[in-house]
C-alpha positions in Angstrom: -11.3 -2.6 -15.0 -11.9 -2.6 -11.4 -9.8 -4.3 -8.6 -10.0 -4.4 -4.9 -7.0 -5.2 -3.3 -6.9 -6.8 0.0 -10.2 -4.9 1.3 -10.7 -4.7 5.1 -14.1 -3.4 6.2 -15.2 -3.5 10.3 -17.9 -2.0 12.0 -18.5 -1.0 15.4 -14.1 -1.8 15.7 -13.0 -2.3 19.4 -16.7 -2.3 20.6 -18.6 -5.6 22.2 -20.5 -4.9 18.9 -17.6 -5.2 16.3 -18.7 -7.1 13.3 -15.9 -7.8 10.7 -18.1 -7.6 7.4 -14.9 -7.9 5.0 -11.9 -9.6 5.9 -9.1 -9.3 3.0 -11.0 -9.9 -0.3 -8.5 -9.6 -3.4 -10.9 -9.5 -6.8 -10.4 -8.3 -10.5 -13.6 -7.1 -12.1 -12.7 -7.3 -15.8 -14.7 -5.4 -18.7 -17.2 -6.9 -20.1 -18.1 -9.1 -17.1 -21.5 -9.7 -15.5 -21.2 -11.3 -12.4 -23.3 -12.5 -10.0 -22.7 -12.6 -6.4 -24.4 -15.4 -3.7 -23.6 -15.9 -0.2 -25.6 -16.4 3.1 -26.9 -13.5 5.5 -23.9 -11.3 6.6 -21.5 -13.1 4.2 -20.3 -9.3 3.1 -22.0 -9.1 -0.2 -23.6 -5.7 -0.2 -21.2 -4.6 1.9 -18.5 -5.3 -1.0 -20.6 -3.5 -3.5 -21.3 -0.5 -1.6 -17.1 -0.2 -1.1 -16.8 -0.6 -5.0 -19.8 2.2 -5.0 -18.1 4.5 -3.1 -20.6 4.3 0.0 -18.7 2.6 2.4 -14.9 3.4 2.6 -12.8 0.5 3.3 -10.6 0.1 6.3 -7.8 -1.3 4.9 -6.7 -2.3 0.9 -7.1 -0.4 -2.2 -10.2 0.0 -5.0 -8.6 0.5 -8.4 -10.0 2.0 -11.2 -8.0 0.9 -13.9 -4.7 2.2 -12.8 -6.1 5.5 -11.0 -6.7 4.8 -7.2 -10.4 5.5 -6.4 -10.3 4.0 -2.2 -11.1 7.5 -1.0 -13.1 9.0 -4.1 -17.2 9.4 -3.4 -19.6 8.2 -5.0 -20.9 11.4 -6.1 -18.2 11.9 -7.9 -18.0 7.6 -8.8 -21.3 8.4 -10.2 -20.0 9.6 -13.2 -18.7 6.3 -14.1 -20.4 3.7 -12.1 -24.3 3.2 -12.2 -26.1 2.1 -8.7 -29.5 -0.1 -8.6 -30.6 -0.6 -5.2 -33.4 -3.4 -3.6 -36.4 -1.2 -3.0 -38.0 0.1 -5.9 -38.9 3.5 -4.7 -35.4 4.7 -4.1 -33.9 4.8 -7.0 -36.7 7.5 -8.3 -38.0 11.1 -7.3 -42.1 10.0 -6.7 -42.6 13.6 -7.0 -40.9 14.6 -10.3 -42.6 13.5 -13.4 -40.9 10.6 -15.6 -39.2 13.0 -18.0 -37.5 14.9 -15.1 -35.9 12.0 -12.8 -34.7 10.9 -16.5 -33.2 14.1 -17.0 -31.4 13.6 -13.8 -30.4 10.5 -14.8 -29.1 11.3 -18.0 -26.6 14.2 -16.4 -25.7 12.2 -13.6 -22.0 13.6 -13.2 -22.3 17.3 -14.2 -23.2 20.3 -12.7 -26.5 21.2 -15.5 -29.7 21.7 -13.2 -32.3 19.1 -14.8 -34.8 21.4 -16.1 -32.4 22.0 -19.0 -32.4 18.3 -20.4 -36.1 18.9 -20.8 -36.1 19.6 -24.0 -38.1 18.9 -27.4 -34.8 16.5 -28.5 -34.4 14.9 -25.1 -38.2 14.3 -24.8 -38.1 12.3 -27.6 -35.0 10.4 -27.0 -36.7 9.5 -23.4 -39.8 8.2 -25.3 -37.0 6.2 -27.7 -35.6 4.8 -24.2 -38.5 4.2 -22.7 -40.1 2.2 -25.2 -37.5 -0.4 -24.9 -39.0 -1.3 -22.0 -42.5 -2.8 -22.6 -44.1 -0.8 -20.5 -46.0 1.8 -22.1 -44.0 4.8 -20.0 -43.2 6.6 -23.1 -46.8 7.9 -23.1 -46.5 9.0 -19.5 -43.5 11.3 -19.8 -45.3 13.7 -18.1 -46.7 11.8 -15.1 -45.4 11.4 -11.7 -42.6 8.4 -11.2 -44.9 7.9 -7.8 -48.0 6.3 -9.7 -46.0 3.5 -11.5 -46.0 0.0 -9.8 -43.2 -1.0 -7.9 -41.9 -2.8 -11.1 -42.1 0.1 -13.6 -40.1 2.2 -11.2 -37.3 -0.6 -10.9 -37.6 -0.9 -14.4 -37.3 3.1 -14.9 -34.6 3.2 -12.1 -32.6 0.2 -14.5 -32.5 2.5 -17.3 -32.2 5.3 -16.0 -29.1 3.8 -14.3 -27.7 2.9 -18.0 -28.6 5.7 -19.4 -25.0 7.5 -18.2 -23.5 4.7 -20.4 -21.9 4.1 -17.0 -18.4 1.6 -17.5 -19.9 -0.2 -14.3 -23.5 -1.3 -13.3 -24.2 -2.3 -9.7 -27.2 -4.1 -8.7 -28.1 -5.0 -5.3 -30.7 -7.8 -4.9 -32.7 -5.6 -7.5 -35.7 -8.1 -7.8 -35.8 -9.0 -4.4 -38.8 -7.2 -3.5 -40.5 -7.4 -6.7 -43.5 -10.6 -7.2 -41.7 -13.3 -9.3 -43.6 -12.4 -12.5 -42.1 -8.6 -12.4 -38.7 -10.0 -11.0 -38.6 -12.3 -14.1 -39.7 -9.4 -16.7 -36.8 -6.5 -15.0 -34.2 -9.4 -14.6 -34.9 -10.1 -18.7 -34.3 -6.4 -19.2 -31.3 -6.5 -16.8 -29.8 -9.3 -18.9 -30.7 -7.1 -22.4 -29.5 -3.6 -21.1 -26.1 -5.0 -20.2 -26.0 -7.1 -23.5 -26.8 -4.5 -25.8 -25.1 -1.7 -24.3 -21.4 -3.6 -23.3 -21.6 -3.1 -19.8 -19.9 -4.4 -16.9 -21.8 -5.3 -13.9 -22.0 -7.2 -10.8 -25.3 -8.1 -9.4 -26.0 -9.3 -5.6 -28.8 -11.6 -5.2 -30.0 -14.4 -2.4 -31.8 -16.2 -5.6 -29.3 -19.4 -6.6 -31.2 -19.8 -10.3 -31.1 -16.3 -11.0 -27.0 -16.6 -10.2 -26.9 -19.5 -12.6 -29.0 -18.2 -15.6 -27.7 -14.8 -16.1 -24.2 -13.9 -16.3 -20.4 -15.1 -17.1 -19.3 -15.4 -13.5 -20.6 -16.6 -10.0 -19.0 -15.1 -7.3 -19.6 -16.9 -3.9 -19.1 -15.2 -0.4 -19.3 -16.8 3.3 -17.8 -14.6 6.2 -16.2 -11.8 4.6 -14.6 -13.8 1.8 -14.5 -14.8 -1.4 -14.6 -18.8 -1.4 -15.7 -19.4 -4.9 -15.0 -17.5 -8.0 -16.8 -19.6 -10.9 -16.5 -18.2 -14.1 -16.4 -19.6 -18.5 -16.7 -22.9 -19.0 -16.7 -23.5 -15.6 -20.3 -22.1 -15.2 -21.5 -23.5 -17.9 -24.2 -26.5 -17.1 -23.8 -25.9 -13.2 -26.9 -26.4 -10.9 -28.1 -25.8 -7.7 -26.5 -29.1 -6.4 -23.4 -28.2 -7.9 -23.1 -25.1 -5.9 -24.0 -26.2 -2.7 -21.6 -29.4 -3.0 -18.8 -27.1 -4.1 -19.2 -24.7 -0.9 -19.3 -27.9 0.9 -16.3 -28.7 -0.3 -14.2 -25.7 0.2 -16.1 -24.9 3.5 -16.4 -28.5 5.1 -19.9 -28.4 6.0 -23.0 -27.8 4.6 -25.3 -24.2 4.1 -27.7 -23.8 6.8 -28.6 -20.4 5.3 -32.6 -21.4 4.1 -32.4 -17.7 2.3 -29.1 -18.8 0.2 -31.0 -21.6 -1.1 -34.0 -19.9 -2.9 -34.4 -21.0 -6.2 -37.5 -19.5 -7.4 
């Protein structure tokens, strides 16, 4: 579905500051996966999904989309076919808009319709339809402001909202991270059953090892700008903590002295 082909990213190039985040990562996203990607500080993670975004453009190697080439497309224009959840829960969401408008926005992510006009008595409803999925209660707020949710409503509203473009890709980068664990447990549950019950394909980044192991069909591990484990099937199945440090180990030759890459919790 997607494929990155021998991706090259470098910042600061020829300066004392020069920091090679990506250094030739080949990788075949196929549909239907949900993968999850682990790795240390700096070990290129969110650097690789913003490339596959459309944020950051590559300095080297291809991003296919299917067969069309999509390296140079932006992610406006990715937007129509790739969904974006980011870390802090008040980006994703216009505090000033009420619920019903930044779900508008949301729902014609891609075209060139001004909001106001997917506020409708028919789109109203299907937003309270949407919204009740959640758990939360927000489809009796439709009309009040995204800014007076909690920090997990708004991830939670920014998740579907995110979906709502059936989108054939779903990024999420460290989407819990700032969340308590209680709300970080409920949104990843509603992660897992967006991407279950609508068929999509996603690839989350996340520092949390259990959250890696419990949820998806493929661990992706990164250290230095590569790919050094790609974990997926059968494979997966029944692996632990231990297992994952003992197989980077393994391919690395020394151990992870990362504390952050070994949250479990």
């Amino acid at each position: 579905m997607i494929e990155l082909q021998n991706i090259k990213k470098v910042f600061n190039a020829g300066t004392v500051n020069e920091n090679i985040a990506i250094q030739g990562i080949d990788l075949k996203i196929e549909k239907g996966d949900f993968i999850t990607v682990i790795g240390s500080n700096g070990a290129g993670k969110s650097t690789m999904l913003s490339i596959v975004a459309g944020f950051q453009t590559p300095d080297g190697g291809r991003v296919l989309f299917g067969d069309k080439d999509i390296t140079k497309v932006p992610e406006y224009k990715r937007a129509e076919y790739i969904g974006v959840v980011f870390q802090d829960p008040l980006s994703g969401t216009a505090k000033s808009l009420s619920i019903e408008e930044n779900m508008a926005i949301a729902a014609k992510r891609g075209t060139k319709r001004w909001f106001r006009r997917g506020v409708n008595s028919k789109n109203r409803k299907y937003f309270a339809e949407r919204l009740k999925e959640l758990g939360l209660g927000l489809e009796e707020r439709l009309k009040a402001n995204a800014g007076l949710l909690s920090g997990g409503q708004r991830q939670s509203l920014t998740l579907l909202m995110a979906a709502m473009a059936n989108p054939e890709m779903l990024l999420l980068d460290e989407h819990t991270a700032a969340l308590d664990p209680k709300t970080a447990e409920l949104v990843m549950n509603l992660t897992d059953k967006l991407i279950k019950d609508m068929g999509l394909t996603a690839m989350m980044v996340t520092h949390n090892m259990k959250q890696a192991l419990d949820f998806g069909n493929r661990i992706i591990m990164m250290h230095e700008g590569q790919i050094i484990l790609d974990i997926k099937g059968e494979e997966k199945q029944g692996l632990t903590i231990p297992d994952l440090l003992g197989m980077f180990e393994k391919v690395r030759g020394v151990g992870i002295t990362d504390d952050k890459l070994l949250l479990s919790k």
